[in-house]
VOKOLGU-358606 format. One record per residue (C-alpha): residue number from 1; residue in three letters; x, y, z. Coordinates in nm, 4 decimals. Layout:
NUM | ALA | X | Y | Z $
...
This chain:
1 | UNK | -5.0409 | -14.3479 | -11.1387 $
2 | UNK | -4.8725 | -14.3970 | -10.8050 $
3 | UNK | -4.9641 | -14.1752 | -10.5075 $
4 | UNK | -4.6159 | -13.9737 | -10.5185 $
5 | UNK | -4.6809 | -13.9158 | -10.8585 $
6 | UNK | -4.9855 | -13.7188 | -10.8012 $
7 | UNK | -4.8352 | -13.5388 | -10.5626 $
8 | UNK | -4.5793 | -13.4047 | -10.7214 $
9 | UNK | -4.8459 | -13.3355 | -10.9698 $
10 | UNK | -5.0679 | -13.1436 | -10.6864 $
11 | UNK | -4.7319 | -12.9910 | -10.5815 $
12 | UNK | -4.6727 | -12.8252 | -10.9141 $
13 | UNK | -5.0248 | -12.7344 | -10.9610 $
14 | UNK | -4.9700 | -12.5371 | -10.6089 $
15 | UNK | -4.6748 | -12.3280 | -10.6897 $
16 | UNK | -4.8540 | -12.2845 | -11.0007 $
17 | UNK | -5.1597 | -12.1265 | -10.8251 $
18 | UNK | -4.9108 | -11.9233 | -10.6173 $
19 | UNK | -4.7067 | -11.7834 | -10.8790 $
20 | UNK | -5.0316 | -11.6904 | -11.0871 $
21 | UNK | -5.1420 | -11.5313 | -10.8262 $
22 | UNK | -4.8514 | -11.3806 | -10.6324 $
23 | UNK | -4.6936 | -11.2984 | -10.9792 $
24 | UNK | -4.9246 | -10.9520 | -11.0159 $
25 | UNK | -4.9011 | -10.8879 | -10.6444 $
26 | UNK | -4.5340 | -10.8847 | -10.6909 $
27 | UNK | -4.5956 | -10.6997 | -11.0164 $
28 | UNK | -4.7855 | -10.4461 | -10.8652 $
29 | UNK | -4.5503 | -10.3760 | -10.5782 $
30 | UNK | -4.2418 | -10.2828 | -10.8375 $
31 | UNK | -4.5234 | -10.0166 | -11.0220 $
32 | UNK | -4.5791 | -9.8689 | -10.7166 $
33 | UNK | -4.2592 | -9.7057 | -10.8739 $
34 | UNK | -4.2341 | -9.7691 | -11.1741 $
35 | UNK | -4.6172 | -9.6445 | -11.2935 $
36 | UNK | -4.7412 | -9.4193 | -10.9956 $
37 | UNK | -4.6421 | -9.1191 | -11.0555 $
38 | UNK | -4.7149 | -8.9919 | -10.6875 $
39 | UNK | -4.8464 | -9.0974 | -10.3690 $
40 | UNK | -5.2310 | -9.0898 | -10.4565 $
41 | UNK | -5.1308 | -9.3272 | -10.7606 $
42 | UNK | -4.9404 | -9.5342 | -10.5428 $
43 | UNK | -5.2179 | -9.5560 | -10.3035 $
44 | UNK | -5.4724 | -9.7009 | -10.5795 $
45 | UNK | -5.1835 | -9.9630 | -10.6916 $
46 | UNK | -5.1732 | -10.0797 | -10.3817 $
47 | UNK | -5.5454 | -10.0880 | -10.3423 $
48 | UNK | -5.5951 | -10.2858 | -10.6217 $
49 | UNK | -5.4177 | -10.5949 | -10.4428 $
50 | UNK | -5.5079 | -10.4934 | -10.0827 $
51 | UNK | -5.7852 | -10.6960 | -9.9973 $
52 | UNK | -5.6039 | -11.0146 | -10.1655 $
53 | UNK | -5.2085 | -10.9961 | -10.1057 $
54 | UNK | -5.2549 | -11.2246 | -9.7838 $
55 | UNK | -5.4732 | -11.4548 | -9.9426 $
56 | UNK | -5.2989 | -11.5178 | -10.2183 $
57 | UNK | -4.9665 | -11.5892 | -10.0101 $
58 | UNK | -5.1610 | -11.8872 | -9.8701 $
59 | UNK | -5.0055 | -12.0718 | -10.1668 $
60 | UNK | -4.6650 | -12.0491 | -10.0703 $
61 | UNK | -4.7434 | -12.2041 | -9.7354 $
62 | UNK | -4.9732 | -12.4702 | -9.8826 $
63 | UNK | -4.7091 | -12.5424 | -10.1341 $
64 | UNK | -4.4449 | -12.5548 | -9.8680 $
65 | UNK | -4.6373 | -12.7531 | -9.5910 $
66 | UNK | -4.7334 | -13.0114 | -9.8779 $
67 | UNK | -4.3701 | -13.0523 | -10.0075 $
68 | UNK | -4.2505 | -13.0722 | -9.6607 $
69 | UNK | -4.5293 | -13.3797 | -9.5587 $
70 | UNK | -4.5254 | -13.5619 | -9.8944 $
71 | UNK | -4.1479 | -13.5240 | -10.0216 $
72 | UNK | -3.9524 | -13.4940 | -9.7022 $
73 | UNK | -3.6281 | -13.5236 | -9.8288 $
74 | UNK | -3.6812 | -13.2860 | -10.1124 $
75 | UNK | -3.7955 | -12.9909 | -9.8715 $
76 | UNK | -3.4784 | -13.0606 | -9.6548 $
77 | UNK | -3.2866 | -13.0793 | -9.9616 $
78 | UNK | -3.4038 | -12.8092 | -10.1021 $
79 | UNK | -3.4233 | -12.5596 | -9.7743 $
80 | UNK | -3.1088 | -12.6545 | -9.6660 $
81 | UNK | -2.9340 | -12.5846 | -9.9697 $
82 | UNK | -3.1179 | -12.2735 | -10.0990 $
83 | UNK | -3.0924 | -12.1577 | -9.7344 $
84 | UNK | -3.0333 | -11.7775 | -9.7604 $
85 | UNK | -3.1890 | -11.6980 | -10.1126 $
86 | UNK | -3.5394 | -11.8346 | -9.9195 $
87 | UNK | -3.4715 | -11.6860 | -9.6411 $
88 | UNK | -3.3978 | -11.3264 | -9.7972 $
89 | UNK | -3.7805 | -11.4282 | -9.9418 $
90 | UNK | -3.8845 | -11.5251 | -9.6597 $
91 | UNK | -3.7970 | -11.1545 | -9.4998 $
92 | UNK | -3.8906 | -10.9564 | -9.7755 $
93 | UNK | -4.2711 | -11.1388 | -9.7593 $
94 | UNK | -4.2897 | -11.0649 | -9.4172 $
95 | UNK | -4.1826 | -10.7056 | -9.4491 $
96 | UNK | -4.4003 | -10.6400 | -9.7067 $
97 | UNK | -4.6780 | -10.7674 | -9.5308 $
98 | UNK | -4.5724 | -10.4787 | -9.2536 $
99 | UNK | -4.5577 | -10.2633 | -9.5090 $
100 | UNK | -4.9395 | -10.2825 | -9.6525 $
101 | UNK | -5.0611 | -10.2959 | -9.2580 $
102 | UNK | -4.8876 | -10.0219 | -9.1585 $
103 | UNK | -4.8077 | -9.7312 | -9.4403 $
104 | UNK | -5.1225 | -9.5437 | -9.3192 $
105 | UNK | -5.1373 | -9.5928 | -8.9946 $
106 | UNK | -4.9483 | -9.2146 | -9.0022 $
107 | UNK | -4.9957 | -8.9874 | -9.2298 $
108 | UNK | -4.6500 | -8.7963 | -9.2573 $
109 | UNK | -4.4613 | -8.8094 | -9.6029 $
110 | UNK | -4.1963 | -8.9623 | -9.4632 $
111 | UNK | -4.3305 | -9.2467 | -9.3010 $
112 | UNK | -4.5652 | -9.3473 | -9.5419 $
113 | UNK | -4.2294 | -9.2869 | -9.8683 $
114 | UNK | -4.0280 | -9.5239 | -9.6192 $
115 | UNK | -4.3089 | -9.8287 | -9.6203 $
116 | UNK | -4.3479 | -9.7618 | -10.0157 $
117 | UNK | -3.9481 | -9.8183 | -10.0573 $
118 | UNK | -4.0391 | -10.1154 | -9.8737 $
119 | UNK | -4.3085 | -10.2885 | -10.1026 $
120 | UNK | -4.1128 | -10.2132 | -10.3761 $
121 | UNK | -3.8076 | -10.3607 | -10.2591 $
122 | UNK | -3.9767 | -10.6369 | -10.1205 $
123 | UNK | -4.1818 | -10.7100 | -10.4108 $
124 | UNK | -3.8995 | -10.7157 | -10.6693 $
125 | UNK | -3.6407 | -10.9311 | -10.4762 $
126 | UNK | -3.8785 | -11.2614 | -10.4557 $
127 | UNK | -3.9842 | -11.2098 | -10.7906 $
128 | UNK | -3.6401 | -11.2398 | -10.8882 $
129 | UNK | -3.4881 | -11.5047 | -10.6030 $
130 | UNK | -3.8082 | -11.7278 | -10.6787 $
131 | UNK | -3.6442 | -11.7405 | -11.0775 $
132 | UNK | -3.3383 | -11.8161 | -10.9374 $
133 | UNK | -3.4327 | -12.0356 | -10.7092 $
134 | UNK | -3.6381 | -12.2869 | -10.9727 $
135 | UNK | -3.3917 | -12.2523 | -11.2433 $
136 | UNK | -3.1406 | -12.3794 | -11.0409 $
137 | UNK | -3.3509 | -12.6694 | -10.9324 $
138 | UNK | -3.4483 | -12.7603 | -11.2890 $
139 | UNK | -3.1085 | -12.6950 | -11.4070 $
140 | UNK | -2.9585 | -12.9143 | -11.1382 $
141 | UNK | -2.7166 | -12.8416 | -10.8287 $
142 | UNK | -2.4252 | -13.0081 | -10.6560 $
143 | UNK | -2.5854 | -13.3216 | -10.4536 $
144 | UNK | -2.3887 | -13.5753 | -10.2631 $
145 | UNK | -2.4054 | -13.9004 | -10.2528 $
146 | UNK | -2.5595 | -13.8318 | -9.9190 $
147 | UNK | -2.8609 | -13.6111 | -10.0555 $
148 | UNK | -2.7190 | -13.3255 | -9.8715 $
149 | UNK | -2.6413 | -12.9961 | -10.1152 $
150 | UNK | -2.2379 | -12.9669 | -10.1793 $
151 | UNK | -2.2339 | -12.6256 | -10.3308 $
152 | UNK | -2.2330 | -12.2681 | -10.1910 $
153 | UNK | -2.4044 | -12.0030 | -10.2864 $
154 | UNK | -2.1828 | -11.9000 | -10.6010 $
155 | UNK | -2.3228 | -12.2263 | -10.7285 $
156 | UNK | -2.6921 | -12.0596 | -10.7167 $
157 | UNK | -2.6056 | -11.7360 | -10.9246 $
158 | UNK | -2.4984 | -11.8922 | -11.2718 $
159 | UNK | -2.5553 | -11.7481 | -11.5671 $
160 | UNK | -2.8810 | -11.9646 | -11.6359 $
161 | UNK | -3.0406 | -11.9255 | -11.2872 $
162 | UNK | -2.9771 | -11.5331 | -11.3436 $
163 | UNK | -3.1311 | -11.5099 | -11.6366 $
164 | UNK | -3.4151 | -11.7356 | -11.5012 $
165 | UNK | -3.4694 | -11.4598 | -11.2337 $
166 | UNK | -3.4420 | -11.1881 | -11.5003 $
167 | UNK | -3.7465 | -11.3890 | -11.6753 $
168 | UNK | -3.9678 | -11.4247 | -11.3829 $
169 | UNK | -3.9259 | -11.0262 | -11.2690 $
170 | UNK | -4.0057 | -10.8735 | -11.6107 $
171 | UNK | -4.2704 | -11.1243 | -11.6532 $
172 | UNK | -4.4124 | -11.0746 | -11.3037 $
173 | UNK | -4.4293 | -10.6986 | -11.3859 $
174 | UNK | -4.6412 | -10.7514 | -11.6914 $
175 | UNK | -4.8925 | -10.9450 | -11.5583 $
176 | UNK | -4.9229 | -10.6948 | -11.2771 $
177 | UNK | -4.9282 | -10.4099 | -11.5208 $
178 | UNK | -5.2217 | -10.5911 | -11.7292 $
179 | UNK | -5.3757 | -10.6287 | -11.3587 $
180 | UNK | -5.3402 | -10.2894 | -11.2876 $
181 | UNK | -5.4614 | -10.1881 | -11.6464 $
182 | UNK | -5.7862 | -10.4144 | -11.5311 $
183 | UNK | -5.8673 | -10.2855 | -11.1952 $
184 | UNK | -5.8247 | -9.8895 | -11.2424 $
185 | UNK | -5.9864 | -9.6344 | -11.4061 $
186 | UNK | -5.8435 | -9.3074 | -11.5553 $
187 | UNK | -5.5355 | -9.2026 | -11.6647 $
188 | UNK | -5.3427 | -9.4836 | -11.4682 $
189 | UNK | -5.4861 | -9.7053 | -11.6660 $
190 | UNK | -5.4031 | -9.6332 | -12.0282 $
191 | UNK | -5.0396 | -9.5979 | -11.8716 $
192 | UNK | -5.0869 | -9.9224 | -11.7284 $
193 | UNK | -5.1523 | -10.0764 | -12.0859 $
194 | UNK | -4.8608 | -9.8808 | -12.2190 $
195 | UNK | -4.6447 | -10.0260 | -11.9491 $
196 | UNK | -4.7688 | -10.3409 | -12.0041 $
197 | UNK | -4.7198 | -10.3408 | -12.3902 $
198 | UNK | -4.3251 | -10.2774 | -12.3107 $
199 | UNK | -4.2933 | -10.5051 | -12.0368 $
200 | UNK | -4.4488 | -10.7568 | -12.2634 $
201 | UNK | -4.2312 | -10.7215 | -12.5080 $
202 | UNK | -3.9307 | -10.7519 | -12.2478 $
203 | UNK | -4.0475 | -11.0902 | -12.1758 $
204 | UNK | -4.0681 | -11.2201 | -12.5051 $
205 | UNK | -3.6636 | -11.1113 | -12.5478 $
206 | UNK | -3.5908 | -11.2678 | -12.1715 $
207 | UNK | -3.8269 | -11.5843 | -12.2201 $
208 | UNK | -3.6708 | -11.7370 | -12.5759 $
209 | UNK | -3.3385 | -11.7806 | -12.4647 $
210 | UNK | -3.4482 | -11.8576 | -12.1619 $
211 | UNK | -3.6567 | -12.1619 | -12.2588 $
212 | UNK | -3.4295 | -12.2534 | -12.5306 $
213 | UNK | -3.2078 | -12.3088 | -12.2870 $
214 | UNK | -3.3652 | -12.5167 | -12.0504 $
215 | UNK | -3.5086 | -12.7064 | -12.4056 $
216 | UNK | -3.1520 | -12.8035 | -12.4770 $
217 | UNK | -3.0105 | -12.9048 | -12.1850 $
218 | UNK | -3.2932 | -13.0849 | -11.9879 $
219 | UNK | -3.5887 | -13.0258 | -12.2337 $
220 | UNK | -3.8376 | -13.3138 | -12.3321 $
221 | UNK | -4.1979 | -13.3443 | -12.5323 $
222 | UNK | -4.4124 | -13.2150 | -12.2581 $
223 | UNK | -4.1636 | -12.9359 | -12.1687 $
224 | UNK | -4.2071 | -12.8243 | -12.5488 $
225 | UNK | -4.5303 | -12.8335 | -12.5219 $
226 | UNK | -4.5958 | -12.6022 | -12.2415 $
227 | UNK | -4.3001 | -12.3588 | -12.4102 $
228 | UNK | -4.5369 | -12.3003 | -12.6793 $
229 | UNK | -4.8689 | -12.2615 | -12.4812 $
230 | UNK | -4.6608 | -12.0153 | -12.2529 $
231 | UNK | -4.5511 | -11.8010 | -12.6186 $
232 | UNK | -4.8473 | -11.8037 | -12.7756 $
233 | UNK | -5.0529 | -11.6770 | -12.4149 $
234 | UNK | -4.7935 | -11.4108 | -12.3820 $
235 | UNK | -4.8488 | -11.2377 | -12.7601 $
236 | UNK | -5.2177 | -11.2929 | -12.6716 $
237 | UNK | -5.1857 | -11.1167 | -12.4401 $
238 | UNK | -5.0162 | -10.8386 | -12.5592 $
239 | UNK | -5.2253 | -10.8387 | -12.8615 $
240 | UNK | -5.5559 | -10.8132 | -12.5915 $
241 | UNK | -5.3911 | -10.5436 | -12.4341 $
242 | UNK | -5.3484 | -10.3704 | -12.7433 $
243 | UNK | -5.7110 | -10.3547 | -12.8250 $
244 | UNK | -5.8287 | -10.2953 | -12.4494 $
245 | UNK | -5.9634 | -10.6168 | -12.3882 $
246 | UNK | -5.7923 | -10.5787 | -12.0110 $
247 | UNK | -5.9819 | -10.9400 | -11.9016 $
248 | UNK | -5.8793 | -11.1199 | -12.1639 $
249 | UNK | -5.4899 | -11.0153 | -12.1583 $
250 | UNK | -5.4839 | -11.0450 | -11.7225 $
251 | UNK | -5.6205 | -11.4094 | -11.8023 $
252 | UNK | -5.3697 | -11.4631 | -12.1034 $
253 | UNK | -5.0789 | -11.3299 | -11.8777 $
254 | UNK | -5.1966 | -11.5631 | -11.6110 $
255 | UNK | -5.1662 | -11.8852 | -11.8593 $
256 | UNK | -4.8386 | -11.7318 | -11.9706 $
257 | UNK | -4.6913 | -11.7908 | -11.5877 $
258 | UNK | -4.9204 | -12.1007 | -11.5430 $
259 | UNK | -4.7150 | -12.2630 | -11.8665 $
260 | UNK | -4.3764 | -12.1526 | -11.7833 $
261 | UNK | -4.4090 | -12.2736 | -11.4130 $
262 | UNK | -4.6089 | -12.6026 | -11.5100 $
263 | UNK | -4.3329 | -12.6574 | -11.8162 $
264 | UNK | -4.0359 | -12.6169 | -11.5343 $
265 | UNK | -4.2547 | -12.9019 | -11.3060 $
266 | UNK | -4.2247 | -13.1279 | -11.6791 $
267 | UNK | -3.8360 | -13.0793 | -11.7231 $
268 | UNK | -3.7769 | -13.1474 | -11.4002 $
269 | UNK | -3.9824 | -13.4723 | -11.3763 $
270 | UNK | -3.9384 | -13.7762 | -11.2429 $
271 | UNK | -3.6597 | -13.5916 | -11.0270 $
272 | UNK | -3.7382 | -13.3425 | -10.7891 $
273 | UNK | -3.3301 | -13.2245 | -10.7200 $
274 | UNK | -3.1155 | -13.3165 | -10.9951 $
275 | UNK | -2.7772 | -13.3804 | -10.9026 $
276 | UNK | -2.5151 | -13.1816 | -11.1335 $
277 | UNK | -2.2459 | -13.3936 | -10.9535 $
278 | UNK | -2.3775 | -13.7454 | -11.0780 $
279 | UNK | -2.7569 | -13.8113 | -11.2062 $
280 | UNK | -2.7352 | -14.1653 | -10.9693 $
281 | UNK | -2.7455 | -13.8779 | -10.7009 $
282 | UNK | -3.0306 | -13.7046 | -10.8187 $
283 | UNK | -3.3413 | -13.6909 | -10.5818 $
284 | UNK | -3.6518 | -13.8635 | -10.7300 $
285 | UNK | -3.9859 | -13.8355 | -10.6312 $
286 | UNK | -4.0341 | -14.1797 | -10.5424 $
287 | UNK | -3.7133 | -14.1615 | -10.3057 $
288 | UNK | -3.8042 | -13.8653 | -10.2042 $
289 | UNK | -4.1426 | -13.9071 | -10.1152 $
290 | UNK | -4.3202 | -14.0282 | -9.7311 $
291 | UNK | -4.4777 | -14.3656 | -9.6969 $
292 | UNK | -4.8045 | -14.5018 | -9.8776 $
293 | UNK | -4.9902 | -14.3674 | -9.5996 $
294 | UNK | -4.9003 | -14.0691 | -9.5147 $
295 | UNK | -4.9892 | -13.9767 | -9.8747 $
296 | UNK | -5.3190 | -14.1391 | -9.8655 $
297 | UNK | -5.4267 | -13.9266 | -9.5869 $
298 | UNK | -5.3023 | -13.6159 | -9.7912 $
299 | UNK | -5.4834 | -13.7128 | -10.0607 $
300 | UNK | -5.8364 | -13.7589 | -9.8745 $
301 | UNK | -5.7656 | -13.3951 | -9.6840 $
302 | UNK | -5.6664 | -13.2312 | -10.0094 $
303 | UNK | -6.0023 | -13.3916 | -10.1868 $
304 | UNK | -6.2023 | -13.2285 | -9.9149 $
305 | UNK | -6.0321 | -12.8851 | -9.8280 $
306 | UNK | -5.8965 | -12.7552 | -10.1783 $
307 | UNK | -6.2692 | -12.7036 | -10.2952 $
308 | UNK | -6.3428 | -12.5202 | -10.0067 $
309 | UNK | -6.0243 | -12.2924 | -10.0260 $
310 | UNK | -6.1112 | -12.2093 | -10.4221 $
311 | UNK | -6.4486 | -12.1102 | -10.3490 $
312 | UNK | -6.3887 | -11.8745 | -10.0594 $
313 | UNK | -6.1180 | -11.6949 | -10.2894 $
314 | UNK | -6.3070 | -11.6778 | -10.6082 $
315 | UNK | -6.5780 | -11.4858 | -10.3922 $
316 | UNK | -6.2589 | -11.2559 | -10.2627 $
317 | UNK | -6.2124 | -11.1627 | -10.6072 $
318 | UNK | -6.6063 | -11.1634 | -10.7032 $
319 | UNK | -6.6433 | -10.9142 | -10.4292 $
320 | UNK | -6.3467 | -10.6689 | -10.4675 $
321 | UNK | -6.3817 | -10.6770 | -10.8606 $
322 | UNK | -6.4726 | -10.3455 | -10.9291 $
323 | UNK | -6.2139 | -10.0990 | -11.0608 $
324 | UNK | -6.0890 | -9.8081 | -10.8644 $
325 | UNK | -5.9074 | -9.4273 | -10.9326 $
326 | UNK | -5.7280 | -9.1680 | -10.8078 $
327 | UNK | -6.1245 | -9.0315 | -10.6962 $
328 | UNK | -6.1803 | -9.2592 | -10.4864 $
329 | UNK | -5.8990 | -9.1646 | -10.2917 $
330 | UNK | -6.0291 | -8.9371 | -9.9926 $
331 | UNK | -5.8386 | -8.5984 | -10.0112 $
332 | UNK | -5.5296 | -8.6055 | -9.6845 $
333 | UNK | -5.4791 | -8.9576 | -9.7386 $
């Protein structure tokens, strides 16, 4: 296997660890209205992520620094073209970010309503641009015989990108709600599991046309493959949740988005842009990628840091694993 092939193999399996994770942060941002039924509620949602959100956006920049080093021409490609869908992403993240730091810094209704419009906003708009964003990129855009991108952004919202966007919100949600379910106590959580049993069922209906789809027009073997791992996780999971086995349905929801996201990385390989203009256009990932030793130098930094970074966040999560209610609120906040 050449060295750009693992890459783009490392690069997948980092966008995978981001949308696993990032997936029931987002999820957990759009219950904030959707499943709190108040501010205390609220509160505990958005306690259940609090001491992780940051962390787990550290994906999203190792994904992007890596694709940016290793495939050069992709990132540009890609950045340039996708230009203001990432960059609404881009502003949303760092709002909600401001929003966690800062909705109790004051304790007026007001102030702290206004931040929680904010995480929800902010939480549902990536997890619907991110869909749109990598269905268009599997499905193909309008590339040049330059590289460069030739469309506009009426090019980004077809019908198969919006339904890809459709797929990764709903599907976000549920694995938040089967987080949520996981990590409260109470009431909130046998809504969360009710929530989650819908939402569940609201991916199934978005994911098989969605995947059939992508199956048909740019499909292979190993695409297949991954469809079925990512249907069979997701009425796992909903069958765990049913029977209040939270941990096994949060880690079946997780394999659900680690399939879908890993299957999207098999369509779209060997290219990393298809070209919808001409396929001798298309950006491959040997084209695309830096020299021999650039790579190599990756490769030895990855080897040694990546343990590292999965070892301080599985103790995160070791150490913030209990469950939490509305009692542990303190009363006046």
């Amino acid at each position: 296997m050449h060295l750009h092939d693992v890459w783009f193999l490392l690069i997948a399996v980092l966008w995978t660890g981001y949308f696993f994770l990032e997936g029931f942060d987002f999820g957990i941002g759009v219950l904030t209205r959707l499943l709190a039924r108040d501010r205390t509620e609220r509160r505990v949602l958005i306690n259940t992520i609090g001491p992780v959100w940051d962390a787990n956006e550290v994906w999203l920049l190792t994904a992007g620094g890596a694709t940016f080093a290793a495939f050069p021409d992709w990132y540009a490609t890609l950045f340039s073209g996708f230009y203001l869908p990432l960059l609404v992403i881009l502003v949303c993240l760092i709002l909600r970010g401001v929003a966690f730091e800062y909705r109790h810094k004051r304790s007026e209704e007001r102030w702290q309503r206004n931040w929680e419009q904010a995480i929800f906003w902010c939480s549902l708009i990536p997890a619907f641009l991110w869909g749109v964003a990598f269905a268009n990129m599997v499905r193909g855009v309008p590339i040049g015989p330059d590289k460069n991108y030739a469309g506009d952004l009426l090019d980004l919202l077809n019908p198969y990108a919006l339904l890809g966007g459709a797929l990764t919100l709903v599907l976000f949600t549920f694995h938040g709600a089967v987080f949520a379910a996981l990590k409260t106590v109470g009431d909130i959580r046998v809504r969360a599991r009710r929530q989650a049993a819908v939402l569940g069922l609201a991916t199934v209906v978005l994911a098989v046309p969605f995947l059939g789809w992508t199956q048909a027009d740019s499909g292979n073997a190993r695409f297949l493959g991954a469809c079925a791992a990512a249907v069979l996780a997701l009425l796992g999971a909903l069958l765990m949740n049913a029977r209040g086995r939270e941990g096994w349905a949060f880690a079946l929801s997780g394999v659900t988005v680690a399939a879908l996201v890993a299957g999207l990385f098999l369509a779209l390989f060997p290219d990393v842009m298809p070209s919808s203009l001409d396929p001798r256009w298309s950006l491959t990932a040997q084209d695309a990628a830096s020299s021999p030793y650039t790579l190599k130098i990756m490769t030895w930094v990855a080897a040694l840091m990546t343990p590292l970074v999965l070892a301080y966040q599985a103790w995160t999560y070791w150490v913030f694993r209990k469950r939490i209610g509305t009692q542990h609120i303190p009363v006046g906040h």
